[in-house]
MARTI-77258 format. One line per field, with one value per residue: residue number from 1; x, y, z of N, C-alpha, C, O in turn; residue in three letters. Coordinates in Angstrom, 2 decimals. Layout:
N
i [NUM, ...]
n.c1 [X, ...]
n.c2 [Y, ...]
n.c3 [Z, ...]
ca.c1 [X, ...]
ca.c2 [Y, ...]
ca.c3 [Z, ...]
c.c1 [X, ...]
c.c2 [Y, ...]
c.c3 [Z, ...]
o.c1 [X, ...]
o.c2 [Y, ...]
o.c3 [Z, ...]
aa [ALA, ...]
// end
This chain:
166
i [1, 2, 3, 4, 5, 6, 7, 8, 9, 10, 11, 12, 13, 14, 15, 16, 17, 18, 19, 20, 21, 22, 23, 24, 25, 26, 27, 28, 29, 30, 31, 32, 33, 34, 35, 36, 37, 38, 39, 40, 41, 42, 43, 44, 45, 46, 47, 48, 49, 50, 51, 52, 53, 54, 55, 56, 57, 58, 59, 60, 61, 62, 63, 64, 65, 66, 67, 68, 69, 70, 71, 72, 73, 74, 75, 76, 77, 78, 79, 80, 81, 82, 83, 84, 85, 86, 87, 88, 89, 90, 91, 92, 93, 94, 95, 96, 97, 98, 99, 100, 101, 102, 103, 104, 105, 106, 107, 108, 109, 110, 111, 112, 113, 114, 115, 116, 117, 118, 119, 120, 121, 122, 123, 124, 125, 126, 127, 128, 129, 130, 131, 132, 133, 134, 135, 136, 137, 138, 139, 140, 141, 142, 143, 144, 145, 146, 147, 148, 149, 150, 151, 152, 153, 154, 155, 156, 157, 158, 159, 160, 161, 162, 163, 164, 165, 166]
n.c1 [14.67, 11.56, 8.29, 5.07, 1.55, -1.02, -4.25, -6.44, -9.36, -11.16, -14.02, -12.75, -10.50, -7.37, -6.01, -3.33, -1.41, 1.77, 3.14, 6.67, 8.71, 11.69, 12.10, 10.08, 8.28, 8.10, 6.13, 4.99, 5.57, 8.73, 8.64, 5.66, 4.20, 1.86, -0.16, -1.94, -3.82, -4.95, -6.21, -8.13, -8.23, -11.32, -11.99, -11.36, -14.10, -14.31, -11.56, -8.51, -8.36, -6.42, -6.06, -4.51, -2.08, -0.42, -1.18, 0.30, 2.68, 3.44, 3.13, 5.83, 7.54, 7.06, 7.60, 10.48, 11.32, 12.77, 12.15, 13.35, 10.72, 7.75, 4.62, 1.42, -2.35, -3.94, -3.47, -0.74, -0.95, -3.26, -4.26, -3.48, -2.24, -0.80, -1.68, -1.10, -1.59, -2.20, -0.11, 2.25, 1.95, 3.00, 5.61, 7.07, 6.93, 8.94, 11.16, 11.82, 12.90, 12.27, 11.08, 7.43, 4.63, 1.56, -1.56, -4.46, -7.64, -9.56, -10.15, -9.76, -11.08, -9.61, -6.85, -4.28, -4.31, -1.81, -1.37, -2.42, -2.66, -2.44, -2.96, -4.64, -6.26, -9.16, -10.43, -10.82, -8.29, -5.42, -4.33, -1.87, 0.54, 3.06, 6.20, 9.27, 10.57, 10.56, 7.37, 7.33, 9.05, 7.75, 5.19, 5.93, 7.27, 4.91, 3.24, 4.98, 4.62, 3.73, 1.06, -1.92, -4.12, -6.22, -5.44, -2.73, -1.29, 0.50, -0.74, -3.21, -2.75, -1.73, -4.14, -5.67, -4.23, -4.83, -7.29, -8.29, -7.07, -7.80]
n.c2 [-4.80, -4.02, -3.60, -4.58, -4.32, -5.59, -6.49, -8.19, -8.15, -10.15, -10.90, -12.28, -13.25, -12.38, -12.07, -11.73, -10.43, -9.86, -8.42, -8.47, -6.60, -5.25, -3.43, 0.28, -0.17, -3.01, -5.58, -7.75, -9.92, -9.94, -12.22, -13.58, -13.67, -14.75, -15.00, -15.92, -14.57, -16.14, -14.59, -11.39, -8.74, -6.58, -3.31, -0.87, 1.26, 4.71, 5.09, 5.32, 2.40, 0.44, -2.58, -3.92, -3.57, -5.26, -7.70, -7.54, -6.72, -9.52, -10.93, -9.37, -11.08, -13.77, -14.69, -13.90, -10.87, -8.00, -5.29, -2.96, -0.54, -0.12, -0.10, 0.42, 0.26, 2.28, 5.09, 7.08, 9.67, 11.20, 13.64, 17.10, 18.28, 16.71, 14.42, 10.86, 8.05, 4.83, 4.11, 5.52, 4.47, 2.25, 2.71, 3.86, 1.43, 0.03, 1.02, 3.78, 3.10, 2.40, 3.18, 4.34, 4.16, 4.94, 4.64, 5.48, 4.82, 6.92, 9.99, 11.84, 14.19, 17.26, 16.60, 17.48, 18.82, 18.54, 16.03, 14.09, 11.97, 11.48, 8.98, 8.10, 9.85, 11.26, 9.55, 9.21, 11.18, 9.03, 9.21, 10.16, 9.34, 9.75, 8.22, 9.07, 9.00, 11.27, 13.58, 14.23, 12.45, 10.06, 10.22, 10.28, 7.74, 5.96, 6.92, 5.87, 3.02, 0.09, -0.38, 0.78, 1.53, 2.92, 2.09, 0.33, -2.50, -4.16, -3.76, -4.75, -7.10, -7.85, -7.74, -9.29, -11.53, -11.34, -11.53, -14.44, -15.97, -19.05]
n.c3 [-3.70, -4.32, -2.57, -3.05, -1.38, 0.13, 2.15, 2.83, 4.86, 6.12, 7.80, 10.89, 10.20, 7.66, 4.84, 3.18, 1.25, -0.96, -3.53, -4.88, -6.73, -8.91, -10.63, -11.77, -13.78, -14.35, -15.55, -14.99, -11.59, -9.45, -7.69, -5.97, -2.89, -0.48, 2.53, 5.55, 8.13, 11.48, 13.10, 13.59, 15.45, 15.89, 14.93, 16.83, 18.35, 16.58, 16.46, 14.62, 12.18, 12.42, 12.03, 9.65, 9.98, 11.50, 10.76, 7.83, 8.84, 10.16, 7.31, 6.41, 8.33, 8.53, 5.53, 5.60, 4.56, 3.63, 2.37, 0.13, -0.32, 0.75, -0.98, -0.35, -0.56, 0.89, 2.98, 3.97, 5.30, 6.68, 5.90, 4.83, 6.84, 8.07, 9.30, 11.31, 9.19, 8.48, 6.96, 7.91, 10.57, 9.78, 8.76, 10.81, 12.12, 11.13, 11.82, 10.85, 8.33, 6.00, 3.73, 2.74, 0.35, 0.12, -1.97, -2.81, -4.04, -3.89, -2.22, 0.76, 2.78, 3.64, 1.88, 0.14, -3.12, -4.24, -3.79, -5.90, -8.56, -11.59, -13.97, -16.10, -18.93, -18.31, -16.37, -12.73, -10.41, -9.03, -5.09, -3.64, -0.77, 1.44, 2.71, 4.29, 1.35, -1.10, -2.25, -5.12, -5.77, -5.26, -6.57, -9.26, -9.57, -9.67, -11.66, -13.74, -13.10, -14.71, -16.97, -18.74, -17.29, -14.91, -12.86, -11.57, -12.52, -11.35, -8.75, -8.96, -9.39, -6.69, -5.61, -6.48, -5.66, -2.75, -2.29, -2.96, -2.18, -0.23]
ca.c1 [13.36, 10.04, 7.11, 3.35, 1.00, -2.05, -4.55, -7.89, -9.96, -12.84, -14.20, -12.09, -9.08, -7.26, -5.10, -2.24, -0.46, 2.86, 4.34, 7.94, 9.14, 12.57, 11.90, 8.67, 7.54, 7.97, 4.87, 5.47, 6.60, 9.51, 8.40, 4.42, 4.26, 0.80, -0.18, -3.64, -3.98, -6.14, -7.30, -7.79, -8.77, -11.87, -11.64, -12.15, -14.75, -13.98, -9.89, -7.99, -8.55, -4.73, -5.74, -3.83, -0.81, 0.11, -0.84, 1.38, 4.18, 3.30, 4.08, 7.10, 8.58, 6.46, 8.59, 11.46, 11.47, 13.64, 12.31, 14.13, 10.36, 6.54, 3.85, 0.30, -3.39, -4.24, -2.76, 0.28, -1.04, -4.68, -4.49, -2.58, -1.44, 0.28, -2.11, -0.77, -2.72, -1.88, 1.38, 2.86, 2.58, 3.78, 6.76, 7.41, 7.05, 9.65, 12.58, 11.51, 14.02, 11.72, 10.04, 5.86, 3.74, -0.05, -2.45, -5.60, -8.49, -10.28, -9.43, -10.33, -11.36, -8.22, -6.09, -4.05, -3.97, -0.45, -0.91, -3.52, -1.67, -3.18, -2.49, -4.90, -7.26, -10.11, -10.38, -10.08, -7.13, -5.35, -3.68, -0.45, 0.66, 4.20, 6.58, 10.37, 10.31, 9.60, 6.10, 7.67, 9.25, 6.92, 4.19, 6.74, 7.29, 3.27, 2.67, 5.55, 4.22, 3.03, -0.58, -2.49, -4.84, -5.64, -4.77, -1.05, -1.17, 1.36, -1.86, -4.18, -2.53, -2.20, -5.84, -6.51, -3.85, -5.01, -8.91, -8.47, -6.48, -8.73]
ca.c2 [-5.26, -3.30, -4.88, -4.19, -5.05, -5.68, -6.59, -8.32, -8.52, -10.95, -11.18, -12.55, -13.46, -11.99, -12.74, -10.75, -10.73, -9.14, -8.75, -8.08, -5.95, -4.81, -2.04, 0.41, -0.39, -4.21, -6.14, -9.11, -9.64, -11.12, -13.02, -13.13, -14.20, -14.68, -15.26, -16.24, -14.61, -16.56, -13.72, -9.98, -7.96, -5.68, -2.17, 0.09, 2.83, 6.20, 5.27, 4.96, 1.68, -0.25, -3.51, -4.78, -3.29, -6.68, -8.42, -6.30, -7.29, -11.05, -11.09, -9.81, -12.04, -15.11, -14.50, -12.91, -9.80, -6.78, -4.81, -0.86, 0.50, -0.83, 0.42, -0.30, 0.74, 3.33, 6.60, 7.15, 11.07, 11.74, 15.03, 18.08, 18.57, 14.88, 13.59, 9.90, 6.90, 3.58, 3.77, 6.52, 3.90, 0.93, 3.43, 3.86, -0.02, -0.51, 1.93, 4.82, 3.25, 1.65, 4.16, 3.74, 4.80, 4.69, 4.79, 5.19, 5.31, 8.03, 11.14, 12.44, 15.41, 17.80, 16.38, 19.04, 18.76, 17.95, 14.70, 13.87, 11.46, 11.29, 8.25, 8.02, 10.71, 11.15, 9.40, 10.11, 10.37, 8.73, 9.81, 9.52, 10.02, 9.07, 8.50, 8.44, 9.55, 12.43, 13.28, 14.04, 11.21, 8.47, 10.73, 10.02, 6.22, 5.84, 7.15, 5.23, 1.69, -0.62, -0.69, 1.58, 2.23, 4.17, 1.36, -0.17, -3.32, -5.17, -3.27, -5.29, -8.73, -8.49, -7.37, -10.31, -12.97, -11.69, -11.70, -15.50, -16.96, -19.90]
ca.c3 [-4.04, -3.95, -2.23, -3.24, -0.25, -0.14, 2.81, 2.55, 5.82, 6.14, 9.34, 11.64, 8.98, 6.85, 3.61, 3.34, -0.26, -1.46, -4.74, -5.19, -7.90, -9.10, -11.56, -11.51, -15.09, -14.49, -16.15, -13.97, -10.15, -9.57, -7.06, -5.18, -1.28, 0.80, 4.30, 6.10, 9.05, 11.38, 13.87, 13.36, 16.14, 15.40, 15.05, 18.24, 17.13, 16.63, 16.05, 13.32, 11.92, 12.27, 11.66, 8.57, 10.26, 12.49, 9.39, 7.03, 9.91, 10.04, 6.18, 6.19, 8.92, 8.16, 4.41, 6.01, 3.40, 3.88, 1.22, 0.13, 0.00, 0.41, -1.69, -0.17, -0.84, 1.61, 3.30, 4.88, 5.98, 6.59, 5.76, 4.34, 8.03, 7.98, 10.76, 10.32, 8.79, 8.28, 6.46, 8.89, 11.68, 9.28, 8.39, 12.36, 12.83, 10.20, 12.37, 9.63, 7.68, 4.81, 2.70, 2.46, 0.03, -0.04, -3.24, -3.23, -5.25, -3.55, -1.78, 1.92, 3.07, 3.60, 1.18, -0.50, -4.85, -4.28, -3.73, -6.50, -10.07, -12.96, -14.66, -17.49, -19.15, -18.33, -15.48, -11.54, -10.29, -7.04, -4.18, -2.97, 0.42, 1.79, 4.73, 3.85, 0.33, -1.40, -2.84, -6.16, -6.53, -5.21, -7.67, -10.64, -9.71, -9.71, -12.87, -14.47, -13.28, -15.69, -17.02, -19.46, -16.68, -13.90, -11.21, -12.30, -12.97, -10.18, -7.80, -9.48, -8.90, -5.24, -5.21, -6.72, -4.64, -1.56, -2.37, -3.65, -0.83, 0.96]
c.c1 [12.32, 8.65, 5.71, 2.62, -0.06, -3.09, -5.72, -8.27, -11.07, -13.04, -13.29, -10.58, -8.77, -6.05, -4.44, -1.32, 0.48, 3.04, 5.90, 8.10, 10.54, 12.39, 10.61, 7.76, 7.29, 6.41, 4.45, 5.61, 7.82, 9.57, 6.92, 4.63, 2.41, 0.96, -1.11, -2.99, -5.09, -7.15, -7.27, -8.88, -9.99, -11.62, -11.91, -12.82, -14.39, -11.87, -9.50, -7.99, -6.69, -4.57, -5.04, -2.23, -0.04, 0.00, 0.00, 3.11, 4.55, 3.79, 5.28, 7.80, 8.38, 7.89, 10.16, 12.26, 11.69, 13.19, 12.78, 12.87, 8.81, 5.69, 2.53, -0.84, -3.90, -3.33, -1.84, -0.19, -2.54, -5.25, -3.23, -1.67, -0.54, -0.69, -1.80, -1.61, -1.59, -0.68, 2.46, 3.79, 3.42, 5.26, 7.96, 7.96, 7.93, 11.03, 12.36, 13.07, 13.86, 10.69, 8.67, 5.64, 2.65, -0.51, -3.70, -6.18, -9.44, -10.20, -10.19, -10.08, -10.37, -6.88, -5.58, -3.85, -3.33, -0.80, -1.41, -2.20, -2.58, -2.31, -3.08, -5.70, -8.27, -11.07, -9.98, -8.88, -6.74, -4.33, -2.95, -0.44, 1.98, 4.96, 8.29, 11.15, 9.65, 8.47, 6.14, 7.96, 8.41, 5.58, 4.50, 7.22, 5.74, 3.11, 3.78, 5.53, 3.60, 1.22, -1.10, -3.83, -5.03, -5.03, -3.40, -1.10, -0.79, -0.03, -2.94, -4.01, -2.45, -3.19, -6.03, -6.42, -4.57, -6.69, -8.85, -7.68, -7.36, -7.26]
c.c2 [-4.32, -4.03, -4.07, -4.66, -4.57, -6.68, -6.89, -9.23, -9.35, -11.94, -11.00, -12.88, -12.37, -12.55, -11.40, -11.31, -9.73, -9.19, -8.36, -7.74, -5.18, -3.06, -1.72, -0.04, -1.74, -4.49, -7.23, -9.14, -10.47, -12.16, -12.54, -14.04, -13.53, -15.41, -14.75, -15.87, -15.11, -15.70, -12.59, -9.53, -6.78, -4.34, -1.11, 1.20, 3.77, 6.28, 4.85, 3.37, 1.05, -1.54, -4.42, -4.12, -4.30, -7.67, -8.69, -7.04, -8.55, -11.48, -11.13, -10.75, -13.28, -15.79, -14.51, -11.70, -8.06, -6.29, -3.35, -0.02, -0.50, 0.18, -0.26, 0.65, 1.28, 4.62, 6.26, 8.59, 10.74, 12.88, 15.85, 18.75, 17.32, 13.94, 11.81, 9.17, 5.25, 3.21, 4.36, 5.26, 2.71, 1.51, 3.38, 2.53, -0.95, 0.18, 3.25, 4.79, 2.65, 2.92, 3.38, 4.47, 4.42, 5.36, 4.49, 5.91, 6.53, 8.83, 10.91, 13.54, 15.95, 17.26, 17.60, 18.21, 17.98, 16.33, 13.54, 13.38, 10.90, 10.41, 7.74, 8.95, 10.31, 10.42, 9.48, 9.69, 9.64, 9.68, 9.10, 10.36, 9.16, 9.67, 8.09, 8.47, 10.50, 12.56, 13.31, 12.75, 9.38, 9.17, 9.85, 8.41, 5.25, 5.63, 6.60, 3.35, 1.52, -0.86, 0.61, 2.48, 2.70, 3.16, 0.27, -1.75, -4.54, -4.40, -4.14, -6.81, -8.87, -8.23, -8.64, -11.61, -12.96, -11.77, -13.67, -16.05, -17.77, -20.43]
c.c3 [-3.42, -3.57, -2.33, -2.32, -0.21, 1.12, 2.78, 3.42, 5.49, 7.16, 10.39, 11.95, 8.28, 5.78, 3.24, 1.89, -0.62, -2.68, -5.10, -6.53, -7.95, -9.86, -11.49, -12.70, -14.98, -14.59, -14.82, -12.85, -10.25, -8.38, -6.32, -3.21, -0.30, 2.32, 4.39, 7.57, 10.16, 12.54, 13.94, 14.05, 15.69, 15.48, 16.25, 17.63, 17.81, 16.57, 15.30, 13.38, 11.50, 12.23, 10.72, 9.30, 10.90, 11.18, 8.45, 7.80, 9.74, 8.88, 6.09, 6.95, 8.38, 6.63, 4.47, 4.70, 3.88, 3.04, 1.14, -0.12, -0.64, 0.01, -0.98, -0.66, 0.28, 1.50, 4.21, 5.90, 5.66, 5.83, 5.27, 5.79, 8.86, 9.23, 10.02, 10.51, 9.04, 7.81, 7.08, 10.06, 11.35, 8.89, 9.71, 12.85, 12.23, 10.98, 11.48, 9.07, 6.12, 4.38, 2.42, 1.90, -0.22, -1.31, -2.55, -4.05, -4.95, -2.28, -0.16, 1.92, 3.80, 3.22, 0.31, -2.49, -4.89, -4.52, -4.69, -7.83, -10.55, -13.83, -16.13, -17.49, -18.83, -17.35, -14.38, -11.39, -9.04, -6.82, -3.54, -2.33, 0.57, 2.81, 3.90, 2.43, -0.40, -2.34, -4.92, -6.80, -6.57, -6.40, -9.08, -11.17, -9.81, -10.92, -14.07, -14.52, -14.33, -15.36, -17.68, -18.64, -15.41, -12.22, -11.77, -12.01, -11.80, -8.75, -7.80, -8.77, -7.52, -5.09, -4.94, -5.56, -3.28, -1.25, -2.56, -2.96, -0.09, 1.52]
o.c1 [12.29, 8.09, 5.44, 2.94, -0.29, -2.71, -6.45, -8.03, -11.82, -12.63, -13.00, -9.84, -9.56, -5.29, -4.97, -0.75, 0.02, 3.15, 5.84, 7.68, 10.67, 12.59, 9.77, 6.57, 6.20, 5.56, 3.59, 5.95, 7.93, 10.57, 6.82, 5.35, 2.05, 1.82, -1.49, -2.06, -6.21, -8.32, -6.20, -10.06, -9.47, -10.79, -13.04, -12.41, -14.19, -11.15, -9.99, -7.68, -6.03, -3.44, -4.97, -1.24, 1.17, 0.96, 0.43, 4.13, 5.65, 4.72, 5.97, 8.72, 9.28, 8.68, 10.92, 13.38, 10.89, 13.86, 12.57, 13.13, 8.64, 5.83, 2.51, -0.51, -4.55, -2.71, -1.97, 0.14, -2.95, -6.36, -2.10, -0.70, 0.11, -0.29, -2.05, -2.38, -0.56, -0.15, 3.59, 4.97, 4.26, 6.11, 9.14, 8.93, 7.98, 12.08, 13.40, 13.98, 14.75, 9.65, 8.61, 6.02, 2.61, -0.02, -3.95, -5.87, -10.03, -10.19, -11.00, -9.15, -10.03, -5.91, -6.30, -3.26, -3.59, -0.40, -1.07, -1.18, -3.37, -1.26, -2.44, -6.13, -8.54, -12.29, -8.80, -8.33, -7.51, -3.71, -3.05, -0.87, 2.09, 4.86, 8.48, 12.28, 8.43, 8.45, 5.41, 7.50, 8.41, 5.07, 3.78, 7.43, 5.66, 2.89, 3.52, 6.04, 2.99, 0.50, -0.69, -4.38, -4.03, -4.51, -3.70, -0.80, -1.49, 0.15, -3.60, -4.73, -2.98, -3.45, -6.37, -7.25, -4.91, -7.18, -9.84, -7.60, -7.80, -7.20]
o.c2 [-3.95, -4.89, -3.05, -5.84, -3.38, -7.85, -5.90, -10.44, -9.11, -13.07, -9.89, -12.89, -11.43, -13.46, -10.30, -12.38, -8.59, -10.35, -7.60, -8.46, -4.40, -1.92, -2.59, -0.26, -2.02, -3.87, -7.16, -7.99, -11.48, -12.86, -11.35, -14.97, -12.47, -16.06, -13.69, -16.47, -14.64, -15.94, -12.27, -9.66, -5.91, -4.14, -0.62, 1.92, 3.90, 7.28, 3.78, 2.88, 1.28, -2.02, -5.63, -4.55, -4.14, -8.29, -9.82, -7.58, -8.87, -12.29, -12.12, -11.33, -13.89, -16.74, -14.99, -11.75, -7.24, -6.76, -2.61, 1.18, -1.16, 1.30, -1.49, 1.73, 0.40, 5.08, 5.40, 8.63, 10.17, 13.01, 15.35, 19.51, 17.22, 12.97, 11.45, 9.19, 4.95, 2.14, 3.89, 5.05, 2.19, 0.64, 3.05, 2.33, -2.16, -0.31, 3.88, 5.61, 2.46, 3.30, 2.22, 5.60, 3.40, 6.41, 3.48, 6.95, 7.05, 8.19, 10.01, 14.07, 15.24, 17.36, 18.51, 17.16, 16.86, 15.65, 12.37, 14.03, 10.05, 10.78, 7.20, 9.28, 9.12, 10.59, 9.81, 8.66, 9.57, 10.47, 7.98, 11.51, 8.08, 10.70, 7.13, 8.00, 10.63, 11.74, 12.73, 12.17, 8.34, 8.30, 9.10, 7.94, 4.03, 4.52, 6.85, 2.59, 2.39, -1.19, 1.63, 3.52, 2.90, 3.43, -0.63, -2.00, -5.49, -4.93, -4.32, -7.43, -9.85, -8.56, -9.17, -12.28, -13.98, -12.03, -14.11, -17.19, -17.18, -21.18]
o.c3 [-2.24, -4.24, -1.70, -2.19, -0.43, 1.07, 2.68, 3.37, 4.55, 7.40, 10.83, 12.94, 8.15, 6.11, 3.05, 1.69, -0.63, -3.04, -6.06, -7.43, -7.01, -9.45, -11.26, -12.51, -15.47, -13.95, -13.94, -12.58, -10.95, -8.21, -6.04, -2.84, 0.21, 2.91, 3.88, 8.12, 9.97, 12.83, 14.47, 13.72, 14.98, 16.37, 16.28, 16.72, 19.02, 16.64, 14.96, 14.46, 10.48, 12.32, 10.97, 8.70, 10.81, 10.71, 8.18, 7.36, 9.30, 8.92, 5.85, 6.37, 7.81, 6.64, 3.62, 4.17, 4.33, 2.12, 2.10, -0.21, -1.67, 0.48, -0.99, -1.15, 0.84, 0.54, 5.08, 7.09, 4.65, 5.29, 5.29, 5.74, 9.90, 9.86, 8.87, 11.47, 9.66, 8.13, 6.91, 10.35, 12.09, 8.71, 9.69, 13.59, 12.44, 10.57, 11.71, 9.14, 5.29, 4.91, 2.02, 2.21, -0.91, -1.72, -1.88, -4.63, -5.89, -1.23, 0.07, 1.32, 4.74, 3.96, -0.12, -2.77, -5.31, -5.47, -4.54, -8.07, -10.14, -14.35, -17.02, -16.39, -18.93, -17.42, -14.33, -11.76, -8.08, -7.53, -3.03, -2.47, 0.00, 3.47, 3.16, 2.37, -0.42, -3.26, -5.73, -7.78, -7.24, -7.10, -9.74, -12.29, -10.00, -11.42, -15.25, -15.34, -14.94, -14.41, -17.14, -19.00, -14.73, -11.13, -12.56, -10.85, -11.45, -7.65, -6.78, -7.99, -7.00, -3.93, -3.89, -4.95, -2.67, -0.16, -1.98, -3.42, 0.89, 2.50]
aa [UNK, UNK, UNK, UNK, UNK, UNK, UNK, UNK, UNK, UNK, UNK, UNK, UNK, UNK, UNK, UNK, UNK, UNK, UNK, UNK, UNK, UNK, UNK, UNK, UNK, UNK, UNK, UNK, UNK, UNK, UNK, UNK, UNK, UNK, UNK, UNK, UNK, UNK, UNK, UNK, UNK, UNK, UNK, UNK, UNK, UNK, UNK, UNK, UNK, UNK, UNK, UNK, UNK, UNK, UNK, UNK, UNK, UNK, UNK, UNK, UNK, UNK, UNK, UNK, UNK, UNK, UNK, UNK, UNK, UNK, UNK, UNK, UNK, UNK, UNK, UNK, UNK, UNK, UNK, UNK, UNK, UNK, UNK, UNK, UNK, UNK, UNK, UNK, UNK, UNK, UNK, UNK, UNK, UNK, UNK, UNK, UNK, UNK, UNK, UNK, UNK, UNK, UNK, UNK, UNK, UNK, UNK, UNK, UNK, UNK, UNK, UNK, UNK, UNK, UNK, UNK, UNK, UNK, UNK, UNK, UNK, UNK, UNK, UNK, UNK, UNK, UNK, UNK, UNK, UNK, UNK, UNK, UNK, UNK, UNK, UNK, UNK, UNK, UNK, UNK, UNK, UNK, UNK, UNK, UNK, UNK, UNK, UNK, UNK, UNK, UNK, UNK, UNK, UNK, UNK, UNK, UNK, UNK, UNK, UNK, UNK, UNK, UNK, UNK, UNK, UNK]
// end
């Protein structure tokens, strides 16, 4: 099983939503799983921002979900020199034995091309970054999810579960 994850702070909480998926094209999940966290430490300024990462954790146990490779909305690498992000340390906090990959919708500054998928014309593209898998192939499992547009579909629905959690 493949898990989609998805992290939506507000305030002091947060709502933490998964989707499980078997295949990358799947329309569907084959199963969804949330979790309300009820206290999330603020961010210390000037350091990487690692709050959904205890969150992220809390899911899977709360669930108890082994999954063979999580997909979330950020960066695993900062940069074209791997400085790590958010999925690096969730990669680390997994034994680096669960493959992460991060999507997002918009780039940072020293990102190399490479990492840039184009999923529909004409619009931007995202960026993939990964820990545990290679960039080819998490590129190639991106752009073969389901959905005609540029954000895949099973991305969409945990947006939504974990925005719409009271």
């Amino acid at each position: 099983m493949k898990l989609l994850v998805t992290v939506h702070l507000d305030g002091a909480h947060a709502n933490v939503a998964a989707v499980a998926f078997d295949a990358w094209y799947a329309a569907e999940p084959t199963k969804t799983y949330v979790s309300r966290i009820a206290h999330v430490e603020k961010p210390v300024r000037g350091e990487l921002d690692l709050r959904e990462l205890p969150c992220v954790m809390q899911l899977l146990r709360e669930h108890g979900l082994a999954p063979e490779l999580i997909l979330f909305e950020g960066f695993v690498h900062l940069d074209a020199n791997e400085t790590p992000g958010l999925g690096q340390h969730l990669f680390h906090a997994l034994g680096s034995t669960v493959p992460v990959v991060g999507v997002s919708k918009k780039s940072l500054p020293g990102l190399s091309a490479q990492v840039e998928v184009m999923r529909e014309e004409e619009a931007p593209p995202l960026w993939v970054t990964c820990a545990g898998i290679d960039i080819g192939a998490a590129k190639a499992r991106l752009r073969a999810m389901h959905g005609r547009k540029r954000v895949p579909t099973l991305m969409k629905l945990a947006a939504r579960l974990a925005k719409n959690t009271d």
